[in-house]
C-alpha positions as CSV (number, residue, x, y, z in Angstrom):
1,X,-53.7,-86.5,37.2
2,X,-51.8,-83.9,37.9
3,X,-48.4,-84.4,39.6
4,X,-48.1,-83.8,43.3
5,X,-46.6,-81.1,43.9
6,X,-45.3,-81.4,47.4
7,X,-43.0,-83.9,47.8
8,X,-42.6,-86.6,50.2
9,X,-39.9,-84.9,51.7
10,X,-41.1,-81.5,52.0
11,X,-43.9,-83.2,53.8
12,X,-41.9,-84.9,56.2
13,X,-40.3,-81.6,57.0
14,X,-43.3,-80.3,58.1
15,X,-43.3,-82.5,61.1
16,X,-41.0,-79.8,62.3
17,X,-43.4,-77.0,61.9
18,X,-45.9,-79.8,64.3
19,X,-43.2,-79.8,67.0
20,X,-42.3,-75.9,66.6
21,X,-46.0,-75.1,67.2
22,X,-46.3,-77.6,70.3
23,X,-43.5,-75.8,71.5
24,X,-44.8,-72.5,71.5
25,X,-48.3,-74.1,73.0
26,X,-45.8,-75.2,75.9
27,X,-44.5,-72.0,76.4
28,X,-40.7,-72.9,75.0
29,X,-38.9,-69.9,74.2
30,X,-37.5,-69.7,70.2
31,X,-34.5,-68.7,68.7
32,X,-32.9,-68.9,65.6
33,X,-30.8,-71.7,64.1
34,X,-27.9,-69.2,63.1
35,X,-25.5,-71.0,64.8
36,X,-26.3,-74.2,63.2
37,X,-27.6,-73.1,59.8
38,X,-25.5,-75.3,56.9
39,X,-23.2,-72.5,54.6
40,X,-22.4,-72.3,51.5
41,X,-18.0,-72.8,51.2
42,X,-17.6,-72.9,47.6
43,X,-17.1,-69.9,45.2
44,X,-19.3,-66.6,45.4
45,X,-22.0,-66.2,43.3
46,X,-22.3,-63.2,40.3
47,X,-25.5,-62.9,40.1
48,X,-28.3,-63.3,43.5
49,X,-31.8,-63.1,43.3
50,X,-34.3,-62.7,46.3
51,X,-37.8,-63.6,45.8
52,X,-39.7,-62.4,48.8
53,X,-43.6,-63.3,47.8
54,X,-45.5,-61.3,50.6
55,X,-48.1,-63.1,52.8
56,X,-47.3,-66.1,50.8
57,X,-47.6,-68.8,52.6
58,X,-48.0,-72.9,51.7
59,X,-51.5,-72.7,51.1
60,X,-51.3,-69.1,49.0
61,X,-48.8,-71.6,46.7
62,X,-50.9,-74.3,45.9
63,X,-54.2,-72.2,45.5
64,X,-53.1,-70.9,42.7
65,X,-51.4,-73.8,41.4
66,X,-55.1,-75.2,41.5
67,X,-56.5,-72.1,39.8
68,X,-54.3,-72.2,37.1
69,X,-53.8,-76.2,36.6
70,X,-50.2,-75.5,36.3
71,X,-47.1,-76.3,39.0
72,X,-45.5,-73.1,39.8
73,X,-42.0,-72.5,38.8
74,X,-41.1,-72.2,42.3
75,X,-42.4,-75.2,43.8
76,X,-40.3,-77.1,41.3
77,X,-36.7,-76.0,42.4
78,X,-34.5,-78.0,43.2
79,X,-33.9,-76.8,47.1
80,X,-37.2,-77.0,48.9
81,X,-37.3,-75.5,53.1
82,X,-39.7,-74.7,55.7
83,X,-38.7,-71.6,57.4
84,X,-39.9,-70.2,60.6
85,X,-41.3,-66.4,60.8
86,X,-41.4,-65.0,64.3
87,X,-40.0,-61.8,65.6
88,X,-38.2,-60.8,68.5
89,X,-41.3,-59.6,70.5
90,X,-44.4,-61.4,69.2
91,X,-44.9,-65.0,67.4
92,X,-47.2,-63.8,64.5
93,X,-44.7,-61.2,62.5
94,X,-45.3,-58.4,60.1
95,X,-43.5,-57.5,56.9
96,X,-41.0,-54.9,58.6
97,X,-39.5,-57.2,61.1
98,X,-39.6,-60.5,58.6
99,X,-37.8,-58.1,55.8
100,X,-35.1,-57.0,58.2
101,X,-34.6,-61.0,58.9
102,X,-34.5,-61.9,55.5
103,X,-32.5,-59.6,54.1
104,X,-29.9,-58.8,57.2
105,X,-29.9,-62.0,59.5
106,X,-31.5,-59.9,62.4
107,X,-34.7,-60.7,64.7
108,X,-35.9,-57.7,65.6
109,X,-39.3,-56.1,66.8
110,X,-42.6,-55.5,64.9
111,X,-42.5,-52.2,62.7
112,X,-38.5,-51.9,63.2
113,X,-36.6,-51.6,59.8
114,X,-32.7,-52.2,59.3
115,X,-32.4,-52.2,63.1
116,X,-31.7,-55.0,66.1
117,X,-34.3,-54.1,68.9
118,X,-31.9,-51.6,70.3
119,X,-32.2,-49.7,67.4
120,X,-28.7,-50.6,66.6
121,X,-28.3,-50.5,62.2
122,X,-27.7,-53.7,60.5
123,X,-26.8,-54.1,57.2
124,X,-29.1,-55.7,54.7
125,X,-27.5,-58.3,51.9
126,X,-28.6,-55.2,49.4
127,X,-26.3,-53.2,51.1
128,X,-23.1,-55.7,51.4
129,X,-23.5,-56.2,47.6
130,X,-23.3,-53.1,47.3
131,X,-20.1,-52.3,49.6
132,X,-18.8,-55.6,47.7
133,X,-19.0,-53.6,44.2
134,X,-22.2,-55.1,43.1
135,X,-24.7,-53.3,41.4
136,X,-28.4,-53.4,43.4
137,X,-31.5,-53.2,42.5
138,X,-35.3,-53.4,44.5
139,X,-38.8,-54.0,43.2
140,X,-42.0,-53.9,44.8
141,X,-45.9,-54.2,43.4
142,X,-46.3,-51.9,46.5
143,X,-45.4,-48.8,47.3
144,X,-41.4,-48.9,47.2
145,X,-40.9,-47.2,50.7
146,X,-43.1,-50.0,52.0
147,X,-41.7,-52.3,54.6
148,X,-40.5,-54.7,52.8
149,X,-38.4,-53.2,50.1
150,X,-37.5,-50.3,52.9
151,X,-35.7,-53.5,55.0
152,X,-32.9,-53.3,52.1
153,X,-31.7,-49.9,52.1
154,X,-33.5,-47.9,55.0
155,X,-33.1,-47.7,58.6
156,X,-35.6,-46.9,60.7
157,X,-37.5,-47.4,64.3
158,X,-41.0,-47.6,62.5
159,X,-42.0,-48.7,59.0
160,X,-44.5,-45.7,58.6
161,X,-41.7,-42.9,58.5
162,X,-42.2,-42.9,54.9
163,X,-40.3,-39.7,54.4
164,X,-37.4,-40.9,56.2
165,X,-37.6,-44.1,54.2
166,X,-37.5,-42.2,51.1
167,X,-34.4,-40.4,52.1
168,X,-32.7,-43.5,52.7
169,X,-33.0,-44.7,49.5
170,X,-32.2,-41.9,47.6
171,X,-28.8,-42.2,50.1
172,X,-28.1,-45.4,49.2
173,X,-26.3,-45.4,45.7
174,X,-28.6,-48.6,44.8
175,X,-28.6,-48.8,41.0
176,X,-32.3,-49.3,40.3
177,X,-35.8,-49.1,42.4
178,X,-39.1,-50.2,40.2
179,X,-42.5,-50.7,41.2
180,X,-45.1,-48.8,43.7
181,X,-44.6,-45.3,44.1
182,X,-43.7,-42.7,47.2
183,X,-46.4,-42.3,50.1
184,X,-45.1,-39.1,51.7
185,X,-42.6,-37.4,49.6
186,X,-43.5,-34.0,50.8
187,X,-43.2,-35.0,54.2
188,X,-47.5,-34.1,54.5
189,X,-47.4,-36.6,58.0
190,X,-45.1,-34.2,59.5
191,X,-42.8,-37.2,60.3
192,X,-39.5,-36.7,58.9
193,X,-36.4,-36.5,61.4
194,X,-34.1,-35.8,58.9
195,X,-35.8,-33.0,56.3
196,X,-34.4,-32.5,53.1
197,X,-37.1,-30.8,51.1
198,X,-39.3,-32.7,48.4
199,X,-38.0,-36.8,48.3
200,X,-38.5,-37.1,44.4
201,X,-36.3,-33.4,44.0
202,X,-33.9,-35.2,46.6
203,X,-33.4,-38.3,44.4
204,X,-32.8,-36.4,41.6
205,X,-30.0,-34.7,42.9
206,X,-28.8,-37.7,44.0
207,X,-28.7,-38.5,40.4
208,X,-31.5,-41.1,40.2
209,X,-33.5,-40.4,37.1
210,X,-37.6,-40.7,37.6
211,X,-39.7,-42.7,35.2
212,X,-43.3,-42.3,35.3
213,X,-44.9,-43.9,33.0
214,X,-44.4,-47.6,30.6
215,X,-43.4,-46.0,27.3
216,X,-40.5,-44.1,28.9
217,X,-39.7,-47.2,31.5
218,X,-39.5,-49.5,28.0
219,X,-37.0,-47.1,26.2
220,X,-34.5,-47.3,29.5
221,X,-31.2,-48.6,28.8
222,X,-28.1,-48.6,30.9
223,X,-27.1,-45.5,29.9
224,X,-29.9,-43.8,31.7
225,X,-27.5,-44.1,35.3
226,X,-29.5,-44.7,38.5
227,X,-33.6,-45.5,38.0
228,X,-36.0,-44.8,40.4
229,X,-39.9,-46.0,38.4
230,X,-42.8,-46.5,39.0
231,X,-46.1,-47.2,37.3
232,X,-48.4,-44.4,36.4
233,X,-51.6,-45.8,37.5
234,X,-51.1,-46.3,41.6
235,X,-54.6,-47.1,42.6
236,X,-54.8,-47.6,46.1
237,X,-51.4,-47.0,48.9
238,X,-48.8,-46.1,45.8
239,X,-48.8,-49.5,44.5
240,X,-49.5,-51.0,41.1
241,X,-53.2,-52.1,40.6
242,X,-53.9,-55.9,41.5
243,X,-53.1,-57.9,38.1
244,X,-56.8,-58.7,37.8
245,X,-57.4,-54.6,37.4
246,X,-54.3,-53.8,34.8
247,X,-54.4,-52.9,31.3
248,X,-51.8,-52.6,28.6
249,X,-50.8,-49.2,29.8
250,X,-49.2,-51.0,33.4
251,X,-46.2,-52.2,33.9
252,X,-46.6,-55.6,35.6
253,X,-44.2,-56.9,37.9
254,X,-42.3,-59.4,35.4
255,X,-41.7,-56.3,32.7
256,X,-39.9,-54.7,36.1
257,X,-38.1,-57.7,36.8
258,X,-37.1,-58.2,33.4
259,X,-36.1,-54.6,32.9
260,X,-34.1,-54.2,36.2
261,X,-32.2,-57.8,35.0
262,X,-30.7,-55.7,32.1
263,X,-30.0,-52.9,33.8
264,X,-27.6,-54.1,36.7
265,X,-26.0,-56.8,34.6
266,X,-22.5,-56.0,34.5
267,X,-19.0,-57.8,34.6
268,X,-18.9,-57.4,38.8
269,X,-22.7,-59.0,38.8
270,X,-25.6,-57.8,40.9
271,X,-28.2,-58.8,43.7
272,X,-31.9,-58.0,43.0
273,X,-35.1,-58.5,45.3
274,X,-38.4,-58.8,43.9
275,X,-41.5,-58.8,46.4
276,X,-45.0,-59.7,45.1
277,X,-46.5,-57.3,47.6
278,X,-49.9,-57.4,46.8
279,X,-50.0,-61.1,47.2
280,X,-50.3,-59.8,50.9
281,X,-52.9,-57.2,50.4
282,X,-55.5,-59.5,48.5
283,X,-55.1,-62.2,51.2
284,X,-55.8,-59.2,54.1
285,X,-58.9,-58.8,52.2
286,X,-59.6,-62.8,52.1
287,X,-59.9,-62.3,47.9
288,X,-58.4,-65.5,46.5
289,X,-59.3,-65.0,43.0
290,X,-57.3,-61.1,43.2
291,X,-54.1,-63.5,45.7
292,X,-53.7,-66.5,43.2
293,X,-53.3,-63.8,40.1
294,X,-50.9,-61.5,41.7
295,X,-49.1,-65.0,42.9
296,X,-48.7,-66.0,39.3
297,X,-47.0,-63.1,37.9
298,X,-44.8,-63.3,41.0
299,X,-44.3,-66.7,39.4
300,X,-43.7,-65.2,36.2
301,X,-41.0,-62.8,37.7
302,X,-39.0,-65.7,38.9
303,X,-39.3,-67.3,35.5
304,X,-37.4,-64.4,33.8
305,X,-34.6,-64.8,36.7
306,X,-34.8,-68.4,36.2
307,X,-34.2,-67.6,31.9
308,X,-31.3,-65.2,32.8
309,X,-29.6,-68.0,35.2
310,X,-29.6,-70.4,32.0
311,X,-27.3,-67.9,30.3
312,X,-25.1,-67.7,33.4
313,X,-25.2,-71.1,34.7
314,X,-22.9,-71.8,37.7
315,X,-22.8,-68.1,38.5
316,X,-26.3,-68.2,39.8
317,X,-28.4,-67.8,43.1
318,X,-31.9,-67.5,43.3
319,X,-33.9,-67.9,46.5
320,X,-37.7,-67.7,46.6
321,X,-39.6,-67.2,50.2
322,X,-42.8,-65.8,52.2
323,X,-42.3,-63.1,55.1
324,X,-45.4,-65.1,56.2
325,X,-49.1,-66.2,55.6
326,X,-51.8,-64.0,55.6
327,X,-55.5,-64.4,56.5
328,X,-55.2,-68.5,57.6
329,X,-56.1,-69.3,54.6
330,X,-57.5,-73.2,54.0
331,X,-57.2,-75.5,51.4
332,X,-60.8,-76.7,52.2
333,X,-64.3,-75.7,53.6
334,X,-66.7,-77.6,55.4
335,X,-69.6,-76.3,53.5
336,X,-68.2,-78.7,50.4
337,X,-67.4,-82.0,51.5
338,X,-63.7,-82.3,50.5
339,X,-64.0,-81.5,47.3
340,X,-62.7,-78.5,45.6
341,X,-63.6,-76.4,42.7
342,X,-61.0,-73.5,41.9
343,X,-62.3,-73.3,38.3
344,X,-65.1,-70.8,40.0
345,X,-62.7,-68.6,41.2
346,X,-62.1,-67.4,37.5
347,X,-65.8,-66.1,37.2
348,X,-64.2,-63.2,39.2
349,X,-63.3,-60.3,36.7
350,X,-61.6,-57.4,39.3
351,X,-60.5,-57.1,42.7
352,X,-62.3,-56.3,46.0
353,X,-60.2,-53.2,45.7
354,X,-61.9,-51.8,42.4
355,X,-65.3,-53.3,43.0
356,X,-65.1,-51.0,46.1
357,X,-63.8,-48.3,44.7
358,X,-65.0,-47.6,41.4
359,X,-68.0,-50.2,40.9
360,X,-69.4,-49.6,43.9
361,X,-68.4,-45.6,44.4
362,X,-70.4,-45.3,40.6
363,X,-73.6,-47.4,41.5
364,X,-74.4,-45.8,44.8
365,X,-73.6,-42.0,43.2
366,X,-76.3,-43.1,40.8
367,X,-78.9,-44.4,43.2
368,X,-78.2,-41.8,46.1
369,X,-80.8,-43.1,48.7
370,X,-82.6,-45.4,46.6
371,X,-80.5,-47.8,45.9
372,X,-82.0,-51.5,46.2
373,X,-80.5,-54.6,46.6
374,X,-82.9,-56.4,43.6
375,X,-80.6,-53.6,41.2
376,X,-77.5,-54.2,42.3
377,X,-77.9,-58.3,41.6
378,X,-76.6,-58.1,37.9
379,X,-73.7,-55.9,39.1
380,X,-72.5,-58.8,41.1
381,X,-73.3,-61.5,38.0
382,X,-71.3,-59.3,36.2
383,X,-67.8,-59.2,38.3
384,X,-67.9,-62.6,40.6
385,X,-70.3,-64.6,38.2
386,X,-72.4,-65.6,41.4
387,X,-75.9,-66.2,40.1
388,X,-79.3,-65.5,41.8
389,X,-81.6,-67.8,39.3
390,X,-81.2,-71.3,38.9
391,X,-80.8,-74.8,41.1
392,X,-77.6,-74.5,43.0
393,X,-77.0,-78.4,42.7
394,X,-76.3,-78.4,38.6
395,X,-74.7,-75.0,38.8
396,X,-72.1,-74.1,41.6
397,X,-72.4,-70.1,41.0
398,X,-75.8,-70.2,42.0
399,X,-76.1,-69.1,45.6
400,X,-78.2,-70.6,48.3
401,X,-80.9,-68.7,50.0
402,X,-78.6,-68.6,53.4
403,X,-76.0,-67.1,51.2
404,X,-78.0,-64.7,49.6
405,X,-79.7,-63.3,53.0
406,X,-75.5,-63.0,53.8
407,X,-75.1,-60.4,50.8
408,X,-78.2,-58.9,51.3
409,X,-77.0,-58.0,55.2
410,X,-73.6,-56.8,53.9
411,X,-75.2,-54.7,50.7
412,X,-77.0,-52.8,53.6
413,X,-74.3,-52.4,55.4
414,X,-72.4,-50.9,52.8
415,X,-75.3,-48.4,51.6
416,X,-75.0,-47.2,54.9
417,X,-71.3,-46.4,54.6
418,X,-70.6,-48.6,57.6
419,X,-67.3,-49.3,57.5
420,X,-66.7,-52.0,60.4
421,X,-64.2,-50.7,62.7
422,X,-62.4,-53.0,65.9
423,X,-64.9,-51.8,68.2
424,X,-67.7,-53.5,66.6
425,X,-66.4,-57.1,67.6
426,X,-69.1,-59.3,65.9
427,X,-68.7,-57.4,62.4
428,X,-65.0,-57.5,62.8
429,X,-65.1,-60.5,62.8
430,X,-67.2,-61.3,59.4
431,X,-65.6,-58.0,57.4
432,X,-62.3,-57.1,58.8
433,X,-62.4,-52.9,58.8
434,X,-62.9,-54.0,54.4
435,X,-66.3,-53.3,52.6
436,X,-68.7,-55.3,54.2
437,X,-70.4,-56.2,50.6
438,X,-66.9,-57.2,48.5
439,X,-65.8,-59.0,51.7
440,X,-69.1,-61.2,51.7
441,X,-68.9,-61.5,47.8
442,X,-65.5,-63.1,47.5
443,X,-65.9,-64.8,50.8
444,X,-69.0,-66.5,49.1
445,X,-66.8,-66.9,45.6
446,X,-63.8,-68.6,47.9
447,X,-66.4,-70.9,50.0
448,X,-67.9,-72.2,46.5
449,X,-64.7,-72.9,45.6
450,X,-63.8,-74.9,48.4
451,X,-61.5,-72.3,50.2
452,X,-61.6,-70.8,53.7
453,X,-60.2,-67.8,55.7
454,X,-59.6,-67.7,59.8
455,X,-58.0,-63.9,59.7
456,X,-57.9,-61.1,57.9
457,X,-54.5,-60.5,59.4
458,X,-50.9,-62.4,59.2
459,X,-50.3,-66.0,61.1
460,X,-47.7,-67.6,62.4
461,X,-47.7,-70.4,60.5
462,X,-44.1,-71.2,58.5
463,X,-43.4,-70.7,54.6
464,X,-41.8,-72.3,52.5
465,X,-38.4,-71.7,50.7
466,X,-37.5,-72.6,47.7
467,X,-33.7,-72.1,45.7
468,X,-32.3,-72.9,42.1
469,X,-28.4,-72.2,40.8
470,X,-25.1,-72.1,42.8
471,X,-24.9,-72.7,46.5
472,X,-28.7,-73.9,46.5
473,X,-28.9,-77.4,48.2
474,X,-28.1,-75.3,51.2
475,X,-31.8,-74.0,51.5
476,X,-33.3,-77.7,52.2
477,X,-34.3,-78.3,55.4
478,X,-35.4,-76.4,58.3
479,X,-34.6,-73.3,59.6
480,X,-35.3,-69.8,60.6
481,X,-35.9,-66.8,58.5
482,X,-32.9,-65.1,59.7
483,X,-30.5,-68.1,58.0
484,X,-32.0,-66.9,54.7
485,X,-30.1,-64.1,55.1
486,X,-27.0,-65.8,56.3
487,X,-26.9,-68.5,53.8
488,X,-27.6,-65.9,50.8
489,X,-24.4,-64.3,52.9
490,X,-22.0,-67.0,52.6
491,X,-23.0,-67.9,48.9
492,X,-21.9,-64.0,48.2
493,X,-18.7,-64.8,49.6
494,X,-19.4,-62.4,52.8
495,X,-19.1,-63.5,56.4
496,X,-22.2,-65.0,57.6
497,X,-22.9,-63.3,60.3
498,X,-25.4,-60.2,61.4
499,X,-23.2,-57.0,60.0
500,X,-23.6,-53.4,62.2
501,X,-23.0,-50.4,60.8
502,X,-20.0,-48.5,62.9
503,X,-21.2,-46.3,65.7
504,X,-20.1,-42.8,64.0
505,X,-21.7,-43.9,61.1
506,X,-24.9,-44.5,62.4
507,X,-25.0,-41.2,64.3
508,X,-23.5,-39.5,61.0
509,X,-26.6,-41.1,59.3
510,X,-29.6,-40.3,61.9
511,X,-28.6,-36.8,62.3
């Protein structure tokens, strides 16, 4: 048997998450536990490591745990927390407002980046390292003007002024960016409201150096000055592909971790976050198999901090967390009894995204107007391993007539090029705006398996936090996103407190 994974301790903290959520039934206003949060008093850390594993929530954690028969490195740090998500103007957050929490102490409302609600700049824990003479780095699998890695360098009323976003980082000294690419660098959305011609030209007189492409990303050395890199192949929104779509030629998110870790080491230290975007995306699109992989080689990046920490023990901090769930996923389905069975989850060989993409892109440009539902069956044997022949009670892969009628609805659908938008409320509801055939194929993968889904957006629910190294026992308990940021504060040696930039700065900055 394997060992449990969740302690009896963690568990009991979850009582609090029971009374949180009875209080919001009620009607009880929230606020954070800044002024209570427990601080670090000891000496300041050299080294600081943010983990920040997108739309990862509890049950995101132990799925793939499940899938891949092995505890995650995470989940057996020493400091284990439940932390709270909400913003300042709705209870279910999204990735801009949790990121500016995180990483600068401040609630603040959906969309906003860097800001309080009054649009008033804070500063992110990126950007005291960096005032404290620490060298900083960011990586994302997603885009790296997305919201999350924006919250550590960028300021900005609404995550999607990408061109703005991209401006900020090039502005921000910051000693290395790695992962997704740029998603309006030419300013094509006719957003910006501070122009400076072409981003990547911008960067580059900024002196960051632009890598393209794993051969040159490998060669890098410190000599190279400022990196801004991504991956050649962006698939789908700038971002890397989902690890169940890569091939040799990608740089996966551990090589960027591992690469940034020898770049910023130096004798004043640095601070590096890592966010396992796609962890997020997968979940929006309720594909487990395409969540639980990208979660474990966000695993694998913490293992390489964790292997770096070993050679600087005592000098150490790295903190692991969620911005919050995504798609309510549940550790259990009525249609099998209790019992589980991840093992089937590996029959799936590429993600929703590709199977829409390119598999199903290629088989309708082939078929035109002809294509039939009967042709399209060893397509689908081939990529999720469900099976149309056979007794469904000695093999689990073989679907029940209900199910297939359910993939035969959806396969029509998506001949027709029926895209399910909000309006349509009862196909909303089944597909989520997604394909309506890769939805009903990994929704009919994850059922098999024992796994459910109750969204295809974020939920309220809280994460969990985990921490390993110097100043670390101060991340047990339960608390609100923002003390992340304030604890990570006061093991830096920096006042723990919500830091503005001054008002002639600001206006300096937004003109």
């Amino acid at each position: 048997m394997r060992n449990e994974v969740v302690s009896g301790r963690l568990v009991a903290r979850l009582y609090g998450v029971v009374i949180m959520l009875a209080l919001v039934a009620c009607g009880v206003a929230l606020t954070p536990a800044s002024a209570a949060t427990t601080l670090h008093e000891g000496k300041a850390a050299k080294y600081v490591f943010l983990f920040i594993g997108d739309g990862m929530g509890i049950p995101q954690r132990i799925a793939a745990e499940q899938f891949s028969q092995k505890t995650l490195l995470m989940n057996t740090l020493p400091a284990q927390g439940i932390t709270t998500t909400f913003a300042a103007d709705r209870f279910i957050t999204g990735s801009a407002a949790s990121a500016t929490a995180l990483g600068a102490g401040q609630k603040t409302n959906i969309g906003m980046i860097g800001m309080a609600p009054n649009q008033r700049w804070v500063k992110s824990v990126a950007e005291l390292a960096k005032e404290n003479g620490m060298k900083v780095g960011v990586v994302s699998s997603v885009s790296i003007d997305h919201a999350t890695p924006a919250a550590f360098y960028a300021h900005v009323p609404s995550r999607n002024l990408y061109y703005d976003i991209e401006i900020f980082l090039a502005d921000s000294g910051f000693d290395f960016f790695g992962g997704g690419g740029l998603k309006d660098p030419t300013n094509k959305k006719k957003k910006a409201s501070n122009f400076k011609g072409d981003a990547v030209e911008y960067m580059k007189a900024k002196g960051y150096k632009i890598v393209a492409n794993k051969e040159a990303f490998m060669k890098l050395t410190k000599d190279d000055g400022k990196i801004v890199a991504w991956n050649e192949n962006l698939p789908d929104g700038k971002a890397l592909p989902y690890v169940l779509d890569m091939t040799d030629k990608d740089i996966t998110l551990p090589e960027f971790t591992a690469k940034a870790m020898e770049l910023l080491d130096n004798e004043k230290g640095f601070f590096l976050m890592v966010e396992g975007g796609k962890i997020d995306w997968a979940c929006h699109a309720n594909d487990a198999s395409t969540s639980v992989t990208n979660t474990l080689a966000f695993d694998e990046s913490i293992r390489k901090a964790v292997e770096f920490a070993e050679k600087h023990p005592g000098e150490t901090l790295i903190v692991v967390t969620g911005d919050h769930e995504c798609g309510g996923l549940t550790l259990g389905f009525a249609g099998t009894n209790y019992d589980s069975y991840f093992s089937v989850l590996k029959s799936q060989k590429i993600s929703f995204q590709k199977f829409t993409d390119v598999v199903l892109k290629e088989f309708t440009e082939k078929c035109k107007d002809q294509c039939a539902f009967a042709d399209f069956k060893p397509v689908i044997t081939q990529h999720f391993g469900l099976k149309f022949e056979g007794d469904p009670k000695k093999d689990r892969l073989v679907l029940k007539p209900f199910r297939v009628k359910m993939l035969e609805e959806a396969f029509a659908l998506s001949m027709a090029g029926k895209k399910v938008q909000s309006e349509d409320p009862v196909t909303s509801l089944l597909y989520g705006g997604y394909d309506p055939l890769a939805v009903a194929l990994t929704h009919a993968l994850n059922n098999t398996a024992g796994l459910g889904w109750t969204s295809f957006k974020h939920t309220g629910v809280p994460v969990s936090t985990s921490a390993t190294g110097l100043g670390a026992g101060i991340f047990n308990g339960y608390y609100d996103n923002t003390d992340v940021a304030l604890k990570i504060m006061s093991v830096m040696g920096i006042p723990a407190k919500v830091h503005h930039f001054p008002a002639e700065k600001q206006k300096v900055a937004s003109q």
